[in-house]
py3Dmol code that shows the C-alpha trace and the ligand (Angstrom):
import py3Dmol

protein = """\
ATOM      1  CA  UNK A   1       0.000   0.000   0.000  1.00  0.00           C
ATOM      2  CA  UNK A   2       1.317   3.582  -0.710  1.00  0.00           C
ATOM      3  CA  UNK A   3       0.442   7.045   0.049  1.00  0.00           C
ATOM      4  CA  UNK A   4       1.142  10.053  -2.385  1.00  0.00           C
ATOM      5  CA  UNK A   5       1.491  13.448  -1.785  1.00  0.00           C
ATOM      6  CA  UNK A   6       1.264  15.833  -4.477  1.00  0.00           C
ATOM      7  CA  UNK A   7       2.740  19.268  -4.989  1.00  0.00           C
ATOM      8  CA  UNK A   8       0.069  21.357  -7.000  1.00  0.00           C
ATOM      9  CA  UNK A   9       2.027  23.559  -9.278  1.00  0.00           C
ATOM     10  CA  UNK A  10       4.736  21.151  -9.653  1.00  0.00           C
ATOM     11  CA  UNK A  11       4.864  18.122 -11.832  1.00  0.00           C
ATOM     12  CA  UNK A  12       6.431  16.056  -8.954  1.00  0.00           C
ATOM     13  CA  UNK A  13       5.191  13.441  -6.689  1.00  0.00           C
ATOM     14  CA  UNK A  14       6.558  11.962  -3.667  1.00  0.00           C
ATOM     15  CA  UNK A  15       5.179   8.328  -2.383  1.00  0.00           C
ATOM     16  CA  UNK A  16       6.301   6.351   0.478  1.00  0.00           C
ATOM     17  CA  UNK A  17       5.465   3.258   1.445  1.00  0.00           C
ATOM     18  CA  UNK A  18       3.025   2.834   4.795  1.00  0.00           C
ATOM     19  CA  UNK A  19       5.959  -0.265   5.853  1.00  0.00           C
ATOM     20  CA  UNK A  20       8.188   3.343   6.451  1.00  0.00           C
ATOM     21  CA  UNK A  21      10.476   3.353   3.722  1.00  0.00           C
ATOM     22  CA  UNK A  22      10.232   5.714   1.215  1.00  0.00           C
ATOM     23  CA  UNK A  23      10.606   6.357  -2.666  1.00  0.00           C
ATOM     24  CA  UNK A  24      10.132   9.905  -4.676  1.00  0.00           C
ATOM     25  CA  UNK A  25      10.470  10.407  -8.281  1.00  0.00           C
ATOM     26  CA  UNK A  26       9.801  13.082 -10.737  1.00  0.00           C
ATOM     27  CA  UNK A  27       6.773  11.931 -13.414  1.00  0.00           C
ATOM     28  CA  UNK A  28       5.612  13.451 -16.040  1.00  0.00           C
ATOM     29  CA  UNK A  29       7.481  17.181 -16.607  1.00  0.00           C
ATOM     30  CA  UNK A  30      10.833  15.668 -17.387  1.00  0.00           C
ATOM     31  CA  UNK A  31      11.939  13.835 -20.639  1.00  0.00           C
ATOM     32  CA  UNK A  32      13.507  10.635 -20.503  1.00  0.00           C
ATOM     33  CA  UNK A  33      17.054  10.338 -19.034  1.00  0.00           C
ATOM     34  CA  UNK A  34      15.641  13.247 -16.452  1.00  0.00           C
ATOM     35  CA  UNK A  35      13.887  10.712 -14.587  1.00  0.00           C
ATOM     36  CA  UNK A  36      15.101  10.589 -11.652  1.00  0.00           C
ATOM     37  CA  UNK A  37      14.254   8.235  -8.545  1.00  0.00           C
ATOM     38  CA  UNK A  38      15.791   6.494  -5.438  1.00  0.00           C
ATOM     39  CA  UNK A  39      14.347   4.733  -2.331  1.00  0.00           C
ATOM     40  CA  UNK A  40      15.672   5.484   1.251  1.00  0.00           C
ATOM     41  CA  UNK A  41      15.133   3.727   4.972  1.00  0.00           C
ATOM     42  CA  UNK A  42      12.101   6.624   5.892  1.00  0.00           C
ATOM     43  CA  UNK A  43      10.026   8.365   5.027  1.00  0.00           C
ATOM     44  CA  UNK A  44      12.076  11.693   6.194  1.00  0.00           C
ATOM     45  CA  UNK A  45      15.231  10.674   4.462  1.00  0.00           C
ATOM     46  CA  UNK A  46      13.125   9.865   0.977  1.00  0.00           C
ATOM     47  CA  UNK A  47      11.536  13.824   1.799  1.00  0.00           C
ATOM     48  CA  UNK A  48      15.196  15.042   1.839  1.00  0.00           C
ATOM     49  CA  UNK A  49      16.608  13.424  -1.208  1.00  0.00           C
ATOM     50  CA  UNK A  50      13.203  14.580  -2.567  1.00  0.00           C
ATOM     51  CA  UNK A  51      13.809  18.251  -1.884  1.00  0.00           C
ATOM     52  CA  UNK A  52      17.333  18.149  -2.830  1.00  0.00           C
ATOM     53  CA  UNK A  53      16.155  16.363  -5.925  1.00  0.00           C
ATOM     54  CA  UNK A  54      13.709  18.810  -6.648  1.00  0.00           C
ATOM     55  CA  UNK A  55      15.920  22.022  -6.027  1.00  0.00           C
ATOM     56  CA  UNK A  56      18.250  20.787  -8.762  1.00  0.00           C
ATOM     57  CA  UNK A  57      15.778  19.615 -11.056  1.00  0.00           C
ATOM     58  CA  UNK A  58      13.108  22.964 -10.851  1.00  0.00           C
ATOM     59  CA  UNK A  59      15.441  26.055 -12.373  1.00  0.00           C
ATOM     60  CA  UNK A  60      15.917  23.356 -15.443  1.00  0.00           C
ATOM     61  CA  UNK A  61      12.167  23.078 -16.044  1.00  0.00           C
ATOM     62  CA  UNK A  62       9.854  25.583 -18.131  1.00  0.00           C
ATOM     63  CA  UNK A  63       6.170  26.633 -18.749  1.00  0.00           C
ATOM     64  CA  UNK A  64       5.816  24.145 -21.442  1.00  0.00           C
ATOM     65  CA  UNK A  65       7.237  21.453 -18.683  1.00  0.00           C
ATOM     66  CA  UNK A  66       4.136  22.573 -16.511  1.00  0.00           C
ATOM     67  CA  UNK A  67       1.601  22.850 -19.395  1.00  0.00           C
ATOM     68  CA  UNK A  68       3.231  19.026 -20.796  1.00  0.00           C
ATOM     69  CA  UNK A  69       2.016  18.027 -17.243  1.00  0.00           C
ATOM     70  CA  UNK A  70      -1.013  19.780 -16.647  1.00  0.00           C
ATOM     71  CA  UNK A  71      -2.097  18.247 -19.863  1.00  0.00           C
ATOM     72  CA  UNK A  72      -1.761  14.805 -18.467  1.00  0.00           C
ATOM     73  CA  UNK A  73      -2.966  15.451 -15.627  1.00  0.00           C
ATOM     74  CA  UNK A  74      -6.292  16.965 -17.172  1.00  0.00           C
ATOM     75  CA  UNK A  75      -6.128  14.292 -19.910  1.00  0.00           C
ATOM     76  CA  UNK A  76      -5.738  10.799 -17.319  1.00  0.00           C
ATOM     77  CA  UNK A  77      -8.757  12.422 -14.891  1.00  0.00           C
ATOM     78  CA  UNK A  78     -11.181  12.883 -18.323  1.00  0.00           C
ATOM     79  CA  UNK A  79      -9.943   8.982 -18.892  1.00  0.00           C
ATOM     80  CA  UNK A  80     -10.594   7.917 -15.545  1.00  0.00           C
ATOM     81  CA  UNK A  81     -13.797  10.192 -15.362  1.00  0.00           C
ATOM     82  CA  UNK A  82     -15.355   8.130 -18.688  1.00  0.00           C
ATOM     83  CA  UNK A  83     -14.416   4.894 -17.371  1.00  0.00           C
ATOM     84  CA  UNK A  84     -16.068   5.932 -14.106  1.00  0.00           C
ATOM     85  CA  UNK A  85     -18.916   6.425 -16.017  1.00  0.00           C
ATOM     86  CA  UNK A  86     -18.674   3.322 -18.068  1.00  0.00           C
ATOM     87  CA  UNK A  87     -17.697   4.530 -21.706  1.00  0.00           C
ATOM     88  CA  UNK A  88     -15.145   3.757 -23.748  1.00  0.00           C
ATOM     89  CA  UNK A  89     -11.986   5.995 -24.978  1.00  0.00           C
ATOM     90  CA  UNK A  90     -12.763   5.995 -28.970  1.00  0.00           C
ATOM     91  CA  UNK A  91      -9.725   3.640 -30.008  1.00  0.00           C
ATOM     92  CA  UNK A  92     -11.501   0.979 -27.034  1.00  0.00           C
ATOM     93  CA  UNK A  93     -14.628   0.830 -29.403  1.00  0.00           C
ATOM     94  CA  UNK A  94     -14.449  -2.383 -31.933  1.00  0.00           C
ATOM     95  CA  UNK A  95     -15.016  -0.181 -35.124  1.00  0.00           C
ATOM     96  CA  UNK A  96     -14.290  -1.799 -38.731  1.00  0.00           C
ATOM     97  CA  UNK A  97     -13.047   1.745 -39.735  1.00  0.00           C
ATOM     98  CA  UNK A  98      -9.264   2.357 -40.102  1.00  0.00           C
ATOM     99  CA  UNK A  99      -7.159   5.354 -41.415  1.00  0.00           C
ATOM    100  CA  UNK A 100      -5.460   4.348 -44.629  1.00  0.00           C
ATOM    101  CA  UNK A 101      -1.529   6.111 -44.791  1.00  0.00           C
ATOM    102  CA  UNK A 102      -3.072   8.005 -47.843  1.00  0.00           C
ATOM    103  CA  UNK A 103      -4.574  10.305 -45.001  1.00  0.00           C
ATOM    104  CA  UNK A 104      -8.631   8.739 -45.815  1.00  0.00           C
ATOM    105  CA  UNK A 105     -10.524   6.569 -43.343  1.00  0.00           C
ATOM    106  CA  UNK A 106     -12.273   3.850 -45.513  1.00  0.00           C
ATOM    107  CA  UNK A 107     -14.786   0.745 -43.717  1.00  0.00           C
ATOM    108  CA  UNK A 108     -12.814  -2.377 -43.984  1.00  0.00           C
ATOM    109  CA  UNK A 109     -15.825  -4.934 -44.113  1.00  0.00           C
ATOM    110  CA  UNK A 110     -16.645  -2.970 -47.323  1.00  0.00           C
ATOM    111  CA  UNK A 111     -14.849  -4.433 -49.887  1.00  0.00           C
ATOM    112  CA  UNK A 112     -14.950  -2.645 -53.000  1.00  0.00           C
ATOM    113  CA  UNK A 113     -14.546   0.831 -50.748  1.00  0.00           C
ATOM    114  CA  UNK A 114     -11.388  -0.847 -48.684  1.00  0.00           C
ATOM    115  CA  UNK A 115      -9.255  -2.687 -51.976  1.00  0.00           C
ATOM    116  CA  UNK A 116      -8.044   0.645 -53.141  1.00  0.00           C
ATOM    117  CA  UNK A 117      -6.732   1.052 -50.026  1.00  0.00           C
ATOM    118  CA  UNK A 118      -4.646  -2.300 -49.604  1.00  0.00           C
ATOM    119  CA  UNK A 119      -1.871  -0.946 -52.227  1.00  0.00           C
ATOM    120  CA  UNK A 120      -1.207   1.871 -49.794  1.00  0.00           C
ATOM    121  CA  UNK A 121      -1.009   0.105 -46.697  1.00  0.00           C
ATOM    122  CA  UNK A 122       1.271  -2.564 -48.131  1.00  0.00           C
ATOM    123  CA  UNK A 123       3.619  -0.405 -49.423  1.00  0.00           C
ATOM    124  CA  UNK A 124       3.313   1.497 -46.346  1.00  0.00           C
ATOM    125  CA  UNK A 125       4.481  -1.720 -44.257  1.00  0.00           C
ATOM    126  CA  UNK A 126       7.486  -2.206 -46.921  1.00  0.00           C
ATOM    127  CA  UNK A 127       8.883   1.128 -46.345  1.00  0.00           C
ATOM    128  CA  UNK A 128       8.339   0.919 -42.389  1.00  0.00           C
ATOM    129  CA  UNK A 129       7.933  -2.805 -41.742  1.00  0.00           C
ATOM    130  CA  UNK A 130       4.926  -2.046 -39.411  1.00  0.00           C
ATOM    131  CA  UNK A 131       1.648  -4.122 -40.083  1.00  0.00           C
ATOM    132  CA  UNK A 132      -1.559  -2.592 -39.957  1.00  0.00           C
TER     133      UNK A 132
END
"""
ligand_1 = """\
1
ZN
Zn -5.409 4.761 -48.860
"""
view = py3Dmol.view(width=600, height=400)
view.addModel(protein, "pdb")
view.setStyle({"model": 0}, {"cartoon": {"style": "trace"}})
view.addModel(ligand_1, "xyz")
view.setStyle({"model": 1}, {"stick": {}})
view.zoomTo()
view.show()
C-alpha cells in the first residue's frame, strides 16, 4: 500500500510506502534520461533526497514542462472520469473503420470501398515494416 502526496504547481510526486520506507520520483514534466528516482530507509530521508532532488531539477524546467504536465494530468482524470462512467476511450470501441496512410478513413468490411486502399497500406508496411 502507498500514500502520495502531491505538490500542486509542480509536476512532482513523492510516495512512500506505509511499511516506512520511502521512494520519490519526478513523473511526467521531465523527458527521458531526467527521470530521476531512489528509495531510502524513511520516510524523512526519501523527503530530503526529494527536496534536494527537486531544487536541482526545478530552475531546469519551463512553462511548457508545466503545461506538458497539466495536460496529463487533465487528460488521465477525463480517462478515468469516462471509465467511471462506463464509456469507452474511442480507439476501445471495436469499429471496422481504419485510417489508410493516404490520409482517408475507408470501412474495412466494405470491400470494393477498402481494396483501393490495400496498395497503400502494403507499401506502407514495406517502407516501415509495421503491419496494420
Ligand atoms: Zn489509402
Amino acid at each position: 500500500m502507498s500514500m502520495s502526496a502531491r505538490s500542486r504547481s509542480a509536476p512532482a510526486l513523492l510516495s512512500t510506502l506505509i511499511s516506512g520506507a520511502g521512494s520519490s520520483g519526478f513523473y511526467p514534466g521531465t523527458e527521458v534520461g531526467e527521470y530521476r528516482d531512489g528509495t531510502a530507509e524513511t520516510f524523512n530521508l526519501a523527503r530530503a533526497d526529494f527536496d534536494a532532488a527537486w531544487k536541482a531539477l526545478l530552475p531546469t524546467l519551463t512553462e511548457a514542462d508545466f503545461q506538458r504536465w497539466r495536460d496529463a494530468r487533465d487528460w488521465t482524470a477525463k480517462k478515468y472520469a469516462m471509465w467511471e462512467r462506463g464509456e469507452l476511450l474511442p480507439s476501445q470501441k471495436p469499429s471496422s473503420w481504419m485510417g489508410c496512410p493516404c490520409g482517408e478513413r475507408f470501412d474495412s468490411h466494405d470491400p470494393a470501398g477498402s481494396y483501393v486502399h490495400r496498395e497503400h497500406i502494403y507499401a506502407a508496411q514495406a517502407v516501415d515494416g509495421i503491419r496494420r
